[in-house]
C-alpha positions in Angstrom: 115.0 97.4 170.0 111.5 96.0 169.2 108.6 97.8 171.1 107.3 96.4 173.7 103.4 95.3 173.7 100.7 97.1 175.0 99.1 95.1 177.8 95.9 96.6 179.8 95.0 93.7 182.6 91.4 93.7 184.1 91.7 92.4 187.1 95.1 92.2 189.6 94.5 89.1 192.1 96.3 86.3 193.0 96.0 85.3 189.3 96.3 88.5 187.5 98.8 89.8 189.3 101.2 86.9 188.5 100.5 87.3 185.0 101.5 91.0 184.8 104.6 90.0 186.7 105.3 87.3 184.3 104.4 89.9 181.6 107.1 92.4 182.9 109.8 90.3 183.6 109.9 88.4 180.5 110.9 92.1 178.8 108.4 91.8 175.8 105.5 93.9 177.6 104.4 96.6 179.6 101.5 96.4 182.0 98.6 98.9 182.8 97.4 97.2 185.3 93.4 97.9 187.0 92.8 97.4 190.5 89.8 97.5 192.8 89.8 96.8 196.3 93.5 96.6 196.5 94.4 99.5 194.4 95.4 102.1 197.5 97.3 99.8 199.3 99.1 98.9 196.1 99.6 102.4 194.8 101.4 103.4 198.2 103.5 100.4 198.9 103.2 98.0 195.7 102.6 94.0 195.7 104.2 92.1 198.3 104.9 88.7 196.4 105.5 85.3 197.5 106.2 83.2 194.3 107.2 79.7 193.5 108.2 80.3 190.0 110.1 84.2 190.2 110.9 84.0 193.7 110.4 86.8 196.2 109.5 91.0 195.7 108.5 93.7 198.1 107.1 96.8 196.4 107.0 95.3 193.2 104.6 97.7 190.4 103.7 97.0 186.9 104.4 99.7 184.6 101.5 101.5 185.5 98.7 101.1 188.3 94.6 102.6 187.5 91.8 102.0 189.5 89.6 102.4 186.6 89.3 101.5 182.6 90.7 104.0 180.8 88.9 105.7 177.9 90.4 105.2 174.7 87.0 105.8 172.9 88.0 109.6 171.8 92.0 109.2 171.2 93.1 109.3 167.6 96.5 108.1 168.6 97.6 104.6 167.9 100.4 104.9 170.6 97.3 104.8 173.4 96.2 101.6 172.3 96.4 98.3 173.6 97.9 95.4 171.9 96.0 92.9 174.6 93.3 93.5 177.3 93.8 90.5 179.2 90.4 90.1 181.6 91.8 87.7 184.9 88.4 89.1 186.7 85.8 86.6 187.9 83.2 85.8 185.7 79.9 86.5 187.5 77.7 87.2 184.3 74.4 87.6 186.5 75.7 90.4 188.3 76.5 94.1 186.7 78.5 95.5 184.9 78.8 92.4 182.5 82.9 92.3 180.7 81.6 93.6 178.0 80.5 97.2 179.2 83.3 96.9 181.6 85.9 97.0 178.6 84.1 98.7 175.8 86.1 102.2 176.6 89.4 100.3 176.5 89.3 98.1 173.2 90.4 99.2 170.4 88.1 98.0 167.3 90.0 95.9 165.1 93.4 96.0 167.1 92.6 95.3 170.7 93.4 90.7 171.5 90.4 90.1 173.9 92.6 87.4 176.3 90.1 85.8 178.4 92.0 83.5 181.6 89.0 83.1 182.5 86.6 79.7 183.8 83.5 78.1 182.4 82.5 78.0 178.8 80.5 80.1 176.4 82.3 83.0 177.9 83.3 84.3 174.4 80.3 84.9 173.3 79.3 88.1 174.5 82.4 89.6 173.2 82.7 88.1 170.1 79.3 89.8 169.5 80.4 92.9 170.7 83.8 93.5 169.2 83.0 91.5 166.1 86.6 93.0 164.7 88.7 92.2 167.6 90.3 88.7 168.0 89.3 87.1 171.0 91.8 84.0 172.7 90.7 81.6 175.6 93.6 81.3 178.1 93.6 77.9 180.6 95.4 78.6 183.8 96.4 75.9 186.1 98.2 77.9 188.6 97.4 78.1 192.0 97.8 81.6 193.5 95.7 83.6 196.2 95.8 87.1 197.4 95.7 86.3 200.8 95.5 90.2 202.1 94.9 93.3 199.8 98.2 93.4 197.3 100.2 90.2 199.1 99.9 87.5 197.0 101.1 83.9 197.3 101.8 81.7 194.1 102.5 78.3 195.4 101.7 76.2 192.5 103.7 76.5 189.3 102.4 79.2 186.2 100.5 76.5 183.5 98.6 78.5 181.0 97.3 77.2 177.5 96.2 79.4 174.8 93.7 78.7 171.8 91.8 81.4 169.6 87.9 81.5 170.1 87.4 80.8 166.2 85.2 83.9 164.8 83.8 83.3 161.3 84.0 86.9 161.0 88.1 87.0 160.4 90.8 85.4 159.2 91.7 81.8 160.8 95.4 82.1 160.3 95.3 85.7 161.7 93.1 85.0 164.8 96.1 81.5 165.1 98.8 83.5 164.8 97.5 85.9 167.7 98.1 83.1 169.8 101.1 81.6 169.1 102.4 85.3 169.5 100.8 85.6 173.0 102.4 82.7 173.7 105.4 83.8 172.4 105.6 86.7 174.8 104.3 85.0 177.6 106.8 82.4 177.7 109.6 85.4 177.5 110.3 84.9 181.2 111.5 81.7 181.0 109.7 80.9 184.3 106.4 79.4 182.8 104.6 76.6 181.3 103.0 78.6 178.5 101.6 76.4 175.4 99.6 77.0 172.3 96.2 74.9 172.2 93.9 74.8 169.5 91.5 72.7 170.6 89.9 75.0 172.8 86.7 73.2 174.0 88.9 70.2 175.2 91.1 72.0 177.5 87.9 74.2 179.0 86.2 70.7 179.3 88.9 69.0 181.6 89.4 71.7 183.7 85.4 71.7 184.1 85.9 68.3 185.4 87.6 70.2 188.4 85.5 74.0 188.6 82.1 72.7 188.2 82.4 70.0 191.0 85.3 70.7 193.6 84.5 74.5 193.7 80.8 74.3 194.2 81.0 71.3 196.2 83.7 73.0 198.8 81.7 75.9 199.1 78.4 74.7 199.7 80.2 72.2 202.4 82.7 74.5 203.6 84.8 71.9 203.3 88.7 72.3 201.5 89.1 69.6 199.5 91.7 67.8 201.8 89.1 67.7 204.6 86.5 66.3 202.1 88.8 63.7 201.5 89.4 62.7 204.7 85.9 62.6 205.9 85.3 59.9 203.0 86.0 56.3 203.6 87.7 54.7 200.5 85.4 51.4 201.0 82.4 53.7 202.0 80.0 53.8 198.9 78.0 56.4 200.9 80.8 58.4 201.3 80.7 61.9 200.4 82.8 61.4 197.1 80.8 58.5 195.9 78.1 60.6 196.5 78.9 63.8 194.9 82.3 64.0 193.9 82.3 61.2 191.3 78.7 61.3 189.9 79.4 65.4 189.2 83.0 64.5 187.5 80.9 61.4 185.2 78.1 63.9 184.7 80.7 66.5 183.4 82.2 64.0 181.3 79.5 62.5 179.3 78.1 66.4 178.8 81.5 66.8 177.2 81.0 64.0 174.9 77.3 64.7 174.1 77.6 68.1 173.6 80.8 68.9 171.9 82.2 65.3 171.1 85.1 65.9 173.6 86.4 62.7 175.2 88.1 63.1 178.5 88.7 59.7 179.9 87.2 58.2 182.7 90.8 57.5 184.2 90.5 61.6 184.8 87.9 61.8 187.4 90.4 59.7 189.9 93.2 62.2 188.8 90.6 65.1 189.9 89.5 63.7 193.0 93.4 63.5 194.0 95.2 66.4 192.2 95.1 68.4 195.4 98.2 67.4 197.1 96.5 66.4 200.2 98.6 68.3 202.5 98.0 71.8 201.1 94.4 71.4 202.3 93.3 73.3 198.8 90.1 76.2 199.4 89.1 76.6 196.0 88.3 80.4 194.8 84.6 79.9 195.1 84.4 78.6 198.8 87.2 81.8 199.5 84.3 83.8 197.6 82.1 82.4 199.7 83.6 82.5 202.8 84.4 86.4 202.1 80.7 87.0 201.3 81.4 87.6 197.6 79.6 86.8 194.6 80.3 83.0 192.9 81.3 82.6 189.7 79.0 79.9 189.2 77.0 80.3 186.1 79.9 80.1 183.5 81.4 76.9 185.4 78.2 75.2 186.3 74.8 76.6 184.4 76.4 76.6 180.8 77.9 73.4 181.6 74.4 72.0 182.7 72.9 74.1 179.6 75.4 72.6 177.3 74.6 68.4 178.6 70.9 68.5 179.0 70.2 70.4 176.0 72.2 67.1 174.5 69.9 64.9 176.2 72.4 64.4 179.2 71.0 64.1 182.7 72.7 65.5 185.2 70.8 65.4 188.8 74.2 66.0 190.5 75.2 69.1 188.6 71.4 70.3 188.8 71.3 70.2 192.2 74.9 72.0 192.5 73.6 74.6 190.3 70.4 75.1 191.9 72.1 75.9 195.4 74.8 78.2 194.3 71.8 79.6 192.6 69.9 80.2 195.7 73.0 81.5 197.8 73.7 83.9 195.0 70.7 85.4 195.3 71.0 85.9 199.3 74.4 87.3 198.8 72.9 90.1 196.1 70.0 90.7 198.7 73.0 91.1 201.7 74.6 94.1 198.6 70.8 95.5 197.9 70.7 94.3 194.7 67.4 92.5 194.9 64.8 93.9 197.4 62.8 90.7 199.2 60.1 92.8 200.8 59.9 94.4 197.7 59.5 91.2 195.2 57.3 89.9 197.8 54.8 93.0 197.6 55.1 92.9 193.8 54.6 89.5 193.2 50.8 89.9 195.7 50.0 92.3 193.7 50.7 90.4 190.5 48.1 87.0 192.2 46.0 89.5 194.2 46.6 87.5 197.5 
């Protein structure tokens, strides 16, 4: 019987939790799973999961449960490795520790697939600087799943994910492909997924941009799900809250894409974003939960690179500016609420810097 593969996941959400459980069942891995705020309840009395695609599990465990990264920096012993680290944490790049320093102990240079199912773009590029050996892949997921209390988890919109290598000049490009047709191979071992092979990276991270870096923002700056935000615009209304921002953001999006890395996503897609909700699930995307729960937003990967990326192309984007500019500002209220920035502090420092 073949071995099984070694599987560390960074992160055990709504997401990452269905994709250790996808993991397990399909029989080709085993998961070390790391957990943060849920890890205790977890440990005593496992996941309670609520799944459209595998059905129903009380108690339910990976293979094995941490509540840190394990060091692997000092073993010798290719049995400790890890054939994938697959990171399902937010990306919040402006807040410490960056995904870099949070994996370092775990990866194993040179053997260690870096599997990011992740959101925005540019994401790879911190680690492809910092484990120039290791092969990194970007994973897509279109699933909808939420941890709606610590370790109960809901999945109530079917398990999409598409795979692509982040190309690195610094390997082979039939090695870093075959990665991900492999990952994909195990992956689909369940039976219960939608799991596909992608090479054109930047396409798929595009489109799904068309959704992140206008619905997410948008909803949580409003406090509006998008089912409400629907419904408070007028289809005839050309002052109506989608004509206003909605559309604009998705076009702005969209011609970025072309501009900056010659993707073409048709304009026939912003109508499929504004409606691919189904309207009666009245749909919180995970920034306005963030927001509503006082977290940090994951907003620089979605919506700064993506701004970066356009104007630096010669795109203008007022829409996605302002977007940016406000998650921007909430950001930094919600790292003064966790003491991370000091305003009586700055405030002294910068008189002291003008002298008034």
């Amino acid at each position: 019987m073949a071995q099984k593969a070694r599987v560390l996941l960074v992160g055990a959400g709504g997401i990452g939790t269905m994709t250790a459980l996808n993991l397990e069942r399909g029989g080709l891995a085993e998961v070390t799973a790391v957990l943060r705020s849920n890890y205790a309840v977890v440990r005593d009395k496992g996941f309670t999961i609520d799944s459209c695609d595998h059905g129903k599990f009380e108690g339910w465990r990976p293979t094995k449960v941490l509540n840190s990264i394990p060091d692997l920096s000092g073993s010798t012993s290719p049995e400790d490795s890890f054939d994938y680290i697959i990171c399902t944490t937010k990306n919040i790049p402006d807040v410490p520790p960056t995904l870099v320093d949070l994996i370092k102990p775990a990866v194993t240079p040179g053997h260690s697939v870096i599997v990011l199912i992740q959101n925005g773009l540019n994401i790879e590029k911190p680690l492809l600087t910092a484990f120039p050996g290791n092969i990194c892949l970007s994973g897509v997921s279109l699933m909808g799943a939420d941890e709606l209390s610590p370790g109960h988890i809901l999945e109530n919109d079917v398990d999409r994910l598409y795979i692509g290598p982040f190309l690195s000049e610094t390997m082979d490009k039939q090695r870093q492909i075959d990665a991900a047709e492999e990952f994909v191979r195990i992956y689909s071992a369940s039976g219960k997924v939608q799991c596909s092979y992608q090479p054109d990276v930047l396409f798929v991270r595009w489109r799904k941009l068309m959704y992140n870096a206008v619905w997410n923002p948008i909803c949580a700056l409003t406090d509006l799900d998008t089912t409400r935000f629907r419904l408070a615009s007028e289809d005839q209304d050309p002052a109506s809250p989608l004509n206003l921002l909605v559309r604009p953001a998705m076009n702005e999006i969209r011609a970025a894409a072309k501009a900056a890395a010659n993707v073409e996503l048709p304009e026939s897609l912003v109508e499929d974003m504004v409606e691919c909700d189904p309207i009666e699930i009245f749909c919180a995307p995970s920034m306005q939960q963030d927001r509503r729960k006082k977290r940090y937003m994951e907003f620089e990967n979605i919506l700064g690179e993506a701004l970066g990326e356009g104007e630096k192309a010669g795109v203008a984007m007022p829409t996605v500016k302002c977007l940016y500019g406000l998650c921007k500002a909430i950001q930094w209220r919600t790292k003064e609420q966790n003491g991370l920035v000091d305003a009586r502090k700055l405030m002294e420092e910068r008189k002291a810097r003008t002298g008034s």
